[in-house]
C-alpha positions in Angstrom: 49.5 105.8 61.2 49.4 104.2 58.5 48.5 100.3 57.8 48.6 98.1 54.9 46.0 95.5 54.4 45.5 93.1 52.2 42.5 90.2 51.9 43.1 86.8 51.0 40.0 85.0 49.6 39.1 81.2 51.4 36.3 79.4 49.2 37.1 75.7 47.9 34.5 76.7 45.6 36.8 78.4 43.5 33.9 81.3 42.7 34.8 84.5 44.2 34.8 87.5 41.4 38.6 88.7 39.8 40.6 85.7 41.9 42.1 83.2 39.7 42.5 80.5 42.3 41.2 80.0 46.3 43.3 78.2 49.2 41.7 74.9 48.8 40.4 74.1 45.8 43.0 72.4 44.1 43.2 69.7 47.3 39.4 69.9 46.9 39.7 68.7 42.9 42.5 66.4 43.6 40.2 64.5 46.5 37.4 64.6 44.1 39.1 63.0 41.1 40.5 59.8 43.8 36.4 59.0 44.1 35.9 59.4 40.8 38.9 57.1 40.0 37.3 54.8 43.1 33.8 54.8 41.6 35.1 53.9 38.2 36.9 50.9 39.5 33.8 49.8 41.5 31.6 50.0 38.4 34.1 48.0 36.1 34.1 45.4 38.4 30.3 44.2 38.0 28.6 43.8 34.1 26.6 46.8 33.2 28.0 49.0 36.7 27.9 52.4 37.3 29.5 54.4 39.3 28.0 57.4 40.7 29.8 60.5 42.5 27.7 63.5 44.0 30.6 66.1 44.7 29.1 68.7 47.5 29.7 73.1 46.3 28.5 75.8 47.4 26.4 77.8 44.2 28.2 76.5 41.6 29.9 73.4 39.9 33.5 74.2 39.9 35.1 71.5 41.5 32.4 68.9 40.3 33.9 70.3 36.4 37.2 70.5 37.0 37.9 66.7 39.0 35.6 65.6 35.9 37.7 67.2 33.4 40.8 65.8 34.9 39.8 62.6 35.6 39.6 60.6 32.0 37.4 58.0 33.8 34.1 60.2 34.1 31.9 59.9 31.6 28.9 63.1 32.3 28.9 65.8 34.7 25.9 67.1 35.7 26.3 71.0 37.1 23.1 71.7 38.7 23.5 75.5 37.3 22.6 74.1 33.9 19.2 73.1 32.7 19.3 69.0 31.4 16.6 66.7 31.3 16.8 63.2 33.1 14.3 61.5 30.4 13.9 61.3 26.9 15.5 60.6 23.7 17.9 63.3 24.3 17.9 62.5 28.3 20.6 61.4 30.7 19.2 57.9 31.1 19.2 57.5 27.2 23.0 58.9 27.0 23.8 56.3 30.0 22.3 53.5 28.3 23.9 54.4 24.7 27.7 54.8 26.4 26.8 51.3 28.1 26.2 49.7 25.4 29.4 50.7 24.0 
């Protein structure tokens, strides 16, 4: 007898090899982008706020860069896959100060 099969992929993640897009990740992205949107409204409505968003993933920083290249109100996004350096002239602290003072 013969049987057809055929595998659909579940990761919000978005990082399964040769699948363009995973059930979930697009409601994951839109969620994300709301607190984003949230934070940024939190941190306009003090002097000198910031808002902060930690977006949760699984090995890699999918939906953390695509909310933040959706969302016009996010400044940096860190992807912990990438090397960066927290202090420093060329640090994130600097780069926060520098984009608060403008």
């Amino acid at each position: 007898m013969k049987i057809g099969f055929a595998g659909v992929p579940k990761s919000i993640d978005n990082d399964i090899p040769f699948v363009d897009s995973t059930f979930g990740f697009e409601t994951c992205c839109e969620e994300a982008g709301k607190f984003i949107t949230s934070g940024y409204l939190e941190a306009t409505g003090i002097i000198d706020g910031i808002g902060l968003i930690k977006v949760m993933g699984r090995h890699s920083g999918y939906i953390a860069m695509m909310a933040a290249l959706c969302n016009s109100q996010c400044d940096f996004c860190i992807i912990p896959e990438n090397p960066w350096e927290l202090a420093g002239p060329n640090g994130l602290i600097a780069q926060v100060y520098e984009r608060m003072q403008e």
